[in-house]
KOLMIRO-609024 format. One line per field, with one value per residue (C-alpha): residue in one letter; residue number from 1; z, y negated, x negated. Coordinates in steps of 0.02 Angstrom, whole numbers. Each point is the difference from the previous one (the first is absolute). Layout:
residues N
residuo [a / ...] $
num [NUM / ...] $
c3 [Z / ...] $
c2 [Y / ...] $
c1 [X / ...] $
//
This chain:
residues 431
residuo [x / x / x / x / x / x / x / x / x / x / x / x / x / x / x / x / x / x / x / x / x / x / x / x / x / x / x / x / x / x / x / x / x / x / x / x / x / x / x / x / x / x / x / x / x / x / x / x / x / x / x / x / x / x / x / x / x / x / x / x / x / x / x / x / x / x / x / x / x / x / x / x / x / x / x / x / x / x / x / x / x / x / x / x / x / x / x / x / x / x / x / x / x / x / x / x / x / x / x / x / x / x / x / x / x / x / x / x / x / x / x / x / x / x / x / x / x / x / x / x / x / x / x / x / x / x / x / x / x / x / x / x / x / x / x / x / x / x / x / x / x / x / x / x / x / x / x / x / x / x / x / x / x / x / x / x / x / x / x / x / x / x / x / x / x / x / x / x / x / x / x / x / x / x / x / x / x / x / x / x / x / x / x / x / x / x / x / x / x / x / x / x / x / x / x / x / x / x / x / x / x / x / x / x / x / x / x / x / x / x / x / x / x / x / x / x / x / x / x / x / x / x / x / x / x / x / x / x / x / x / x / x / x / x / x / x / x / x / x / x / x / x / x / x / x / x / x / x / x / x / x / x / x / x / x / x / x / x / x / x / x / x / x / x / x / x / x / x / x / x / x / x / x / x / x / x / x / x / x / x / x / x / x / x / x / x / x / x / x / x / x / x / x / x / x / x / x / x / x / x / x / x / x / x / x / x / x / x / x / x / x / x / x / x / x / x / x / x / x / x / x / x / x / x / x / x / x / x / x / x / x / x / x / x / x / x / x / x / x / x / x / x / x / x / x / x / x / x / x / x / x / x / x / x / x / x / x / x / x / x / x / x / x / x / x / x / x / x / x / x / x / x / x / x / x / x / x / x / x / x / x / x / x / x / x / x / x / x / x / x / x / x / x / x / x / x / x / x / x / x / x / x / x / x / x / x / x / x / x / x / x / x / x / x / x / x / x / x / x / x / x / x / x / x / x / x / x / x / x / x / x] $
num [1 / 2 / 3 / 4 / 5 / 6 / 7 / 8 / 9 / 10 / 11 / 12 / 13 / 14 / 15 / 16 / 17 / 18 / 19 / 20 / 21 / 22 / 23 / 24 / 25 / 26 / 27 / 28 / 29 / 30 / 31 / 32 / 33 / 34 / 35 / 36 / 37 / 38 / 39 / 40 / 41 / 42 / 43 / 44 / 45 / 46 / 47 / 48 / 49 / 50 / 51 / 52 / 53 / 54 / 55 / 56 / 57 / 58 / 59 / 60 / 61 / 62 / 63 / 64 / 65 / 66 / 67 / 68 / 69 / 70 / 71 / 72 / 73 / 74 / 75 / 76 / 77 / 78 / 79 / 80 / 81 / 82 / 83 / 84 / 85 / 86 / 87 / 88 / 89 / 90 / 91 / 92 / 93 / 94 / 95 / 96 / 97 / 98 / 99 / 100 / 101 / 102 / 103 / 104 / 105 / 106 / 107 / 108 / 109 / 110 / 111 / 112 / 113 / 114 / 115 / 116 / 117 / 118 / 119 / 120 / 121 / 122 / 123 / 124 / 125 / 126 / 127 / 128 / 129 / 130 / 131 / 132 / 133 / 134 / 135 / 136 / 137 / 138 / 139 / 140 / 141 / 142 / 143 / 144 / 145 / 146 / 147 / 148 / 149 / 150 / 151 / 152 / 153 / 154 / 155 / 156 / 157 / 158 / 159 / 160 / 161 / 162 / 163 / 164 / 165 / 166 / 167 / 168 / 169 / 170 / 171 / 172 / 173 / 174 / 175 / 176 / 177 / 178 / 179 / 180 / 181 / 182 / 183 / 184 / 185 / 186 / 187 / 188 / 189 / 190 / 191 / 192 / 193 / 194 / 195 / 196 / 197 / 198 / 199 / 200 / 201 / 202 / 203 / 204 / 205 / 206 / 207 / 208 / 209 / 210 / 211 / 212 / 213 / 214 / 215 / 216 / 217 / 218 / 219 / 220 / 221 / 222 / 223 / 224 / 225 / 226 / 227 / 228 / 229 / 230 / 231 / 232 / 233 / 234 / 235 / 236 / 237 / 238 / 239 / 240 / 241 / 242 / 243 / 244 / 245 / 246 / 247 / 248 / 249 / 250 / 251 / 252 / 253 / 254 / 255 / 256 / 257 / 258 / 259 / 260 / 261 / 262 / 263 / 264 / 265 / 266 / 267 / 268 / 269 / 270 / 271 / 272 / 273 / 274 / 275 / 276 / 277 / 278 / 279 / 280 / 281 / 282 / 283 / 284 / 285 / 286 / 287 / 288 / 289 / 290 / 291 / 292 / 293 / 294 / 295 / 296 / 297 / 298 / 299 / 300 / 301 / 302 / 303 / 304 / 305 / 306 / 307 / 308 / 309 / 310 / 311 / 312 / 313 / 314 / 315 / 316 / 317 / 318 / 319 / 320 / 321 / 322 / 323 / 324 / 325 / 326 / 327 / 328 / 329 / 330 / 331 / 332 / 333 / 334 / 335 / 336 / 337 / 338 / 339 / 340 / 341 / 342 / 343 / 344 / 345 / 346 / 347 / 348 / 349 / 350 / 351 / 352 / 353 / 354 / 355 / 356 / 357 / 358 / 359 / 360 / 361 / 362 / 363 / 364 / 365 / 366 / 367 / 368 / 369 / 370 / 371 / 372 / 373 / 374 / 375 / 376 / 377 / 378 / 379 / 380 / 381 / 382 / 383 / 384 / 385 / 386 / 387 / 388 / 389 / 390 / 391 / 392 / 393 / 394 / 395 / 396 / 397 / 398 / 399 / 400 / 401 / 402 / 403 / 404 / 405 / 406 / 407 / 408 / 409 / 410 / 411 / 412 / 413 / 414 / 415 / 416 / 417 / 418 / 419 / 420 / 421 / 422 / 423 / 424 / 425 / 426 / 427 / 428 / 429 / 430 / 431] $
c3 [7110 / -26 / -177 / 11 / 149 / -123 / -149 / 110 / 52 / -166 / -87 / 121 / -6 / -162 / -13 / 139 / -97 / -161 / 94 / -142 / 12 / -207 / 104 / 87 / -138 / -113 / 163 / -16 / -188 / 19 / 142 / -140 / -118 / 102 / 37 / -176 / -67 / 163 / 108 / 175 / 40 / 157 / 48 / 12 / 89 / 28 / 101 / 56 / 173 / 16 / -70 / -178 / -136 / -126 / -80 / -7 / -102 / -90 / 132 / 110 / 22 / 146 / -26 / 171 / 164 / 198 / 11 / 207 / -43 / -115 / 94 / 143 / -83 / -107 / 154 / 112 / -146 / -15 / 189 / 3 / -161 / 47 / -35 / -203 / -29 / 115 / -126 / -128 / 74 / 23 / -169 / 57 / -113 / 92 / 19 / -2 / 4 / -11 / 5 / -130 / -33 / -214 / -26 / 144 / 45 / 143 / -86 / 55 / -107 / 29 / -94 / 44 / -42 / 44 / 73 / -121 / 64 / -59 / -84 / 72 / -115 / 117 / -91 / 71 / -6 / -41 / -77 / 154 / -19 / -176 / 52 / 147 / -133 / -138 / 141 / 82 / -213 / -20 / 197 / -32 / -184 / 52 / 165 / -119 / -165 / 103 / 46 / -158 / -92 / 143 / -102 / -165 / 49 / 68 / -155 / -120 / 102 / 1 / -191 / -27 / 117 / -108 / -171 / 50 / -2 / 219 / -61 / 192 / 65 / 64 / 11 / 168 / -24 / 102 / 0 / -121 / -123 / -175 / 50 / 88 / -137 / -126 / 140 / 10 / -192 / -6 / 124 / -101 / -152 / 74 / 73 / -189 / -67 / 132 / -23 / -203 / 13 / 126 / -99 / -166 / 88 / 53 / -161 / -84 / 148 / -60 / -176 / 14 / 130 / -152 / -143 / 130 / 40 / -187 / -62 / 110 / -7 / -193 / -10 / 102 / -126 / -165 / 54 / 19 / -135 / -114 / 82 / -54 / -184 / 10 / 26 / -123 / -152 / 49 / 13 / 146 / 44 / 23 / -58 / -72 / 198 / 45 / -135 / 31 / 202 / -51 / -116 / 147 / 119 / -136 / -24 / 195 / 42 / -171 / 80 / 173 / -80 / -100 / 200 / 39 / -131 / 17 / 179 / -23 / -110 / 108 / 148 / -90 / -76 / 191 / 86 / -114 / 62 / -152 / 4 / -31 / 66 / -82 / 158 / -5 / 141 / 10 / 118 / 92 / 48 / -189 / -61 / 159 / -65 / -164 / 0 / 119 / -87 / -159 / 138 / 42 / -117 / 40 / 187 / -22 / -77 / 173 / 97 / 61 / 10 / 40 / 129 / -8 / 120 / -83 / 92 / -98 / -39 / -122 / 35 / -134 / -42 / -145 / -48 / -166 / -26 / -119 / 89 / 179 / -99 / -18 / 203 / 53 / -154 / 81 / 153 / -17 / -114 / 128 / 111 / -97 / -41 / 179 / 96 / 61 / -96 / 52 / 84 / 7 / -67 / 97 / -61 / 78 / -20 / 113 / -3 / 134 / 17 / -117 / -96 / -73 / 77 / -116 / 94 / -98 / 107 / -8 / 93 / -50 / 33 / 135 / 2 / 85 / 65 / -136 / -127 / 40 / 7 / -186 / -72 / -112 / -58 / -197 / -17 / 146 / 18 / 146 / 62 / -150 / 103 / 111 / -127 / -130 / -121 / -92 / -146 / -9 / -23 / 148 / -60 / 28 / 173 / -22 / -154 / 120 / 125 / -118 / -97 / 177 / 59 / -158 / 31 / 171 / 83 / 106 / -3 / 156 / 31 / 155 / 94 / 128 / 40 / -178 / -96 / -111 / -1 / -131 / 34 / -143 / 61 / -124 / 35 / -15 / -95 / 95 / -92] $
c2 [-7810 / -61 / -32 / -125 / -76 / -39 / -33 / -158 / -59 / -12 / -56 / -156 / -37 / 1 / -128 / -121 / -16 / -37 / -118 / -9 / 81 / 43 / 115 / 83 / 34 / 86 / 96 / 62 / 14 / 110 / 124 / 25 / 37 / 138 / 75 / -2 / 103 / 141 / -63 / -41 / -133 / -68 / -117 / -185 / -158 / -174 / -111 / -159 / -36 / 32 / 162 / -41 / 114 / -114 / 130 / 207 / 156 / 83 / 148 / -129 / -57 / -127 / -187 / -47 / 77 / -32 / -39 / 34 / 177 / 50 / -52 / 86 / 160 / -4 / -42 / 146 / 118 / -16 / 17 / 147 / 83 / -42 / 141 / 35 / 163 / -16 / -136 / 119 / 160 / -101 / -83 / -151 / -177 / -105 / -163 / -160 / -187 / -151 / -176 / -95 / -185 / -65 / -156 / -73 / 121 / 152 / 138 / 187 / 151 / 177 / 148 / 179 / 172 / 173 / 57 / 122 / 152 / -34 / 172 / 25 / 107 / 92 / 97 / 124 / 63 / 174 / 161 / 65 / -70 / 80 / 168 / -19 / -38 / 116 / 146 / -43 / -14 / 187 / 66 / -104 / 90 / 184 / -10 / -54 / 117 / 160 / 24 / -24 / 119 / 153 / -37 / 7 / 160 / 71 / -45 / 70 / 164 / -7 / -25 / 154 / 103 / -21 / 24 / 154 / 25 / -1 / -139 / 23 / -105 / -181 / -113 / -93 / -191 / -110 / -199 / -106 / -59 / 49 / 153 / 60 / -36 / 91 / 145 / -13 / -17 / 183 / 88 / -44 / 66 / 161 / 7 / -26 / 113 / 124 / -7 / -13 / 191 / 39 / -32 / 66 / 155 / -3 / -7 / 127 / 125 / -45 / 6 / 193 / 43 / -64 / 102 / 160 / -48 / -33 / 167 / 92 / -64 / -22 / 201 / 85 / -52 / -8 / 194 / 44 / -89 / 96 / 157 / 6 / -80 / 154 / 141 / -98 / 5 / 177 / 46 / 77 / -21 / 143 / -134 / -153 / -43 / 39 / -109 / -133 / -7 / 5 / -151 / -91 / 3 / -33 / -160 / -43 / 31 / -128 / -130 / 38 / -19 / -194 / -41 / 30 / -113 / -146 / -6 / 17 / -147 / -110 / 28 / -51 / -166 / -41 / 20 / -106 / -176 / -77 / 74 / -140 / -10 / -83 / -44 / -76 / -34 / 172 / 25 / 173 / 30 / 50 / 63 / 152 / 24 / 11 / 125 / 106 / -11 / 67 / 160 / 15 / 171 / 60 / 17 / 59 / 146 / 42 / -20 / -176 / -164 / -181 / -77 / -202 / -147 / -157 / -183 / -100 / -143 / 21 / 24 / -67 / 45 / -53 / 140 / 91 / 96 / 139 / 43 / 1 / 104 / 139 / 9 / 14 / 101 / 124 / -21 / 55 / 132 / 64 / -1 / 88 / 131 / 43 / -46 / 170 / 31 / -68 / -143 / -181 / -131 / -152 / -161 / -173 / -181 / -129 / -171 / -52 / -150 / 9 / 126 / 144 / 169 / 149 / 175 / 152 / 167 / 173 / 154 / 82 / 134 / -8 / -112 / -13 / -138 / 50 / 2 / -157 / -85 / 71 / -30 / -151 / 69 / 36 / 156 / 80 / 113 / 93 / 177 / 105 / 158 / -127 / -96 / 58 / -116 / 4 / -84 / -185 / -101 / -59 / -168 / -42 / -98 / -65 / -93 / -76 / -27 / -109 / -71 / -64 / -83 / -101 / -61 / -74 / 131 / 181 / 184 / 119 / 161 / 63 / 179 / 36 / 159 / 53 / -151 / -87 / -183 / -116 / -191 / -130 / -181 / -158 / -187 / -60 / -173 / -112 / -54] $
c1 [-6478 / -154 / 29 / 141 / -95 / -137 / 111 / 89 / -162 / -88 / 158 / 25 / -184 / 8 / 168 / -81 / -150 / 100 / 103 / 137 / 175 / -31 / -135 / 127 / 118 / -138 / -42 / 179 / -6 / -141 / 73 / 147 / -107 / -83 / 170 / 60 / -174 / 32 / -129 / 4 / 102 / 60 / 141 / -50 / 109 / -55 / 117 / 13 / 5 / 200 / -25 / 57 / -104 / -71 / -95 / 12 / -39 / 151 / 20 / 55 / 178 / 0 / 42 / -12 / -93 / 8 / -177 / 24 / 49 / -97 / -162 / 30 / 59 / -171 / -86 / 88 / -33 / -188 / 14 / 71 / -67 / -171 / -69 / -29 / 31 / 173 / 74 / -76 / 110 / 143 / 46 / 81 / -53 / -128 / 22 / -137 / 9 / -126 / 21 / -52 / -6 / -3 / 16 / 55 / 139 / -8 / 67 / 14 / -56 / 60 / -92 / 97 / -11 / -15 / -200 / -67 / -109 / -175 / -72 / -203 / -121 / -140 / -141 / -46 / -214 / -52 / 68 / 89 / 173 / -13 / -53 / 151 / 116 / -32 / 3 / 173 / 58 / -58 / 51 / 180 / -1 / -47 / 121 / 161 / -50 / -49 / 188 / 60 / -134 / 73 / 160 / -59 / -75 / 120 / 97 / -124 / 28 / 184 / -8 / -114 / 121 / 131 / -89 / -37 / 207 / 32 / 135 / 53 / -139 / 26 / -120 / 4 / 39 / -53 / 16 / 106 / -133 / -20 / -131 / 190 / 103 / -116 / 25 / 182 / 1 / -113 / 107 / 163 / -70 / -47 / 175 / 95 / -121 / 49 / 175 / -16 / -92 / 119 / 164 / -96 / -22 / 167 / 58 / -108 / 81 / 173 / -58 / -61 / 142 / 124 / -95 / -7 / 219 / 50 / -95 / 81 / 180 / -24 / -72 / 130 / 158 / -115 / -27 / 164 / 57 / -127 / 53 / 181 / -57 / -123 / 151 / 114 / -156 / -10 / 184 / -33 / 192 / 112 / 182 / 35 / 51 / -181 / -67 / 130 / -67 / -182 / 62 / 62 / -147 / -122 / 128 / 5 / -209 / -25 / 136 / -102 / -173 / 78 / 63 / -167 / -100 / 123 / -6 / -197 / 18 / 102 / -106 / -152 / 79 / 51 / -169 / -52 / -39 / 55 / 179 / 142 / 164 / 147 / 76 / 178 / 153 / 85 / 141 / -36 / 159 / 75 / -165 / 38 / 171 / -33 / -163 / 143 / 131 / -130 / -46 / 152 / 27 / -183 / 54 / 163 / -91 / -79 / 159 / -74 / 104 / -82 / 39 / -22 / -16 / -39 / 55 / 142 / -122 / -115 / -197 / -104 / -185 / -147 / -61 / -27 / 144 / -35 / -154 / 116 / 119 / -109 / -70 / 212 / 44 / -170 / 41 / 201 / -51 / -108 / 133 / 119 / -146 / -53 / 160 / 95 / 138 / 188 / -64 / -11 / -131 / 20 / -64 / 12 / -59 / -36 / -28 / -145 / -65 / -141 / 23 / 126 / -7 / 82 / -5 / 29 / 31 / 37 / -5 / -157 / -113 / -125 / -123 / -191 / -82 / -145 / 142 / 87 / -156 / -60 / 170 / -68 / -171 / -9 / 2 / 81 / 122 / 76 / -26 / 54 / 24 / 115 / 92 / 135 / -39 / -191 / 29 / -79 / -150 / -53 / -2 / 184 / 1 / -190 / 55 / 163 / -138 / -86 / 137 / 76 / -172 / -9 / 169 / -79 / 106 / -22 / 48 / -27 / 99 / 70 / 59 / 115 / 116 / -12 / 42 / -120 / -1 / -79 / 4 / -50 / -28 / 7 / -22 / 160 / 71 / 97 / 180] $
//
């Protein structure tokens, strides 16, 4: 406030002593000047005595003032503002007039603006403040950096932990900075590398269980079959019956041992992640009849008839069709294999509302909990000693396992009062 207060005064004393208007105007002139460069610059009016501006700085817009007004509210303002640093606190522009006479004519000057905050530079004596200053820098410094050193510590630990392989070990986080993002990041790459050795020893288990599964299914017909080959070099045949038999199962083990390898084969090529599908719009319903109709002979054999229930509008489903051939061509086969003789293999579809449901079933022999559940492993077969039928690979309804999860679908198997229920479900296509 101060300021303006002495700009008006030494800005009118300056004008009276001039006593020329042209004074006035290069007073203005000047004050532009000042605003134009980005120095201070404060708003300047001179009036006549009816309050018409003769003369004012560009930030000014008035052509004509009520003088009355404007003195009091200049007058009431210093009143009330009379303190400094209150005008200073509140921001408000600060008004100031003097009269002025040039020239014979009583004019009125205003000078406004808003009170600036003057800045005050103490020195202070002696080394004290110094000393005070440079110990709060290392107390402030120590007191923020001890915390985070506990964590880089307890890091460094964390990260020893787990190069020694205890991949199980979490280092505690604590915070949201970048120390507990570099922890977060640690603890997610011992978790990865955890699960990497996990599912690599995983695989090596299935690996040797495979090896151990295929030389043993592969041995037990490659034995037989160079048993009878054995008698026949030998002619260790008492007819031409005998040889003829020997013949035959020397045939059938061979055709038993090729089952084998293919299915071996196929399995492989579908638990691979690379497998592709040539899926295309297949409607289920004459796919069923016509892999039936095809089986039709092969159960007729075993006194067994099919017995179908498909809907009269057609259910439609993508899906890759020869490999979806071979899990219901298995899956009937096996039906007509284990089913007890003059009976009936019932199979059904049904349109739900996201997918297709196709249930195959058959009276069967008994079946375990243990059994049921193992029924889609490779490699497993049922009790031999409780089964008529031993022929097989083992591979048959873990291959339709996999072929039906590829398709986006699911197999399970059921058993209740002897009959034997498979159920295939596929996302269906709306028509």
């Amino acid at each position: 406030m101060e300021q303006i207060n002495r700009k008006a005064q030494s800005t009118a004393e300056m004008m009276v002593a001039e006593n020329k208007l042209d004074a006035v105007q290069n007073m203005i002139e000047l004050e532009n000047e000042n605003l134009e460069q980005g120095n201070d610059a404060f708003k300047i009016l001179v009036t006549d005595e009816n309050g018409k501006v003769l003369y004012k700085t560009k930030q000014a817009q008035e052509e004509q003032i009520n003088l009355h007004n404007t003195i009091r509210n200049a007058t009431s303002f210093a009143i009330n503002y009379s303190n400094n640093n209150d005008i200073e606190r509140s921001r408000k522009e600060f008004i100031t007039f003097s009269p002025i006479t040039i020239e014979g004519k009583n004019l009125y000057m205003f000078v406004s603006g808003i009170p600036q905050g003057e800045v005050v530079y103490y020195k202070v004596e002696g080394p004290f403040p110094f000393l005070i200053g440079v110990l709060v820098f290392i107390f402030s410094f120590f007191y923020i950096t001890k915390r985070k050193m506990k964590q880089i510590e307890a890091m460094a630990e964390g990260v020893k932990e787990i190069e020694k392989g205890n991949l199980a070990y979490r280092i505690e986080k604590k915070g949201e900075d970048e120390i507990a993002s570099l922890t977060e990041n640690i603890n997610n790459m011992a978790e990865e590398l955890m699960n990497n050795i996990e599912k690599e020893r995983k695989l090596e288990k299935q690996k040797n269980e495979l090896i151990t599964n295929v030389s043993h299914d592969l041995r037990t017909p490659l034995t037989s079959i160079m048993g009878y080959l054995r008698l026949l070099r030998d002619s260790k045949y008492e007819n031409q019956e005998q040889h003829d038999e020997y013949t035959r199962i020397a045939f059938a083990k061979s055709e038993q041992l090729k089952n084998l390898i293919e299915d071996l084969f196929e399995y492989t090529k579908l638990t691979n992640e690379q497998v592709v599908l040539e899926k295309q719009e297949v409607c289920m319903n004459e796919l069923l009849e016509q892999l039936i109709e095809e089986l039709v002979p092969q159960a007729e054999e075993h006194g067994l008839t099919f017995v179908k229930k498909f809907p009269e509008e057609r259910a439609y489903a993508s899906i890759d069709s020869e490999k979806m051939v071979r899990v219901f061509d298995n899956l009937l086969m096996n039906a007509i294999k284990y089913s007890k003789d003059d009976g009936e293999i019932k199979v059904s579809l049904q349109r739900q509302r996201r997918d297709i449901q196709i249930v195959i079933a058959n009276h069967s022999e008994e079946f375990t909990r243990e059994e049921l559940a193992n029924l889609f492993e490779r490699f497993y077969k049922k009790d031999q000693s409780r089964s008529r039928v031993t022929e097989g690979s083992g591979l048959g309804l873990a291959i339709a396992k996999s072929i039906v999860e590829l398709q986006g679908g699911s197999i399970r198997a059921e058993y209740e009062e002897g009959i034997i229920r498979f159920i295939v479900s596929l996302p269906i296509i709306e028509k």
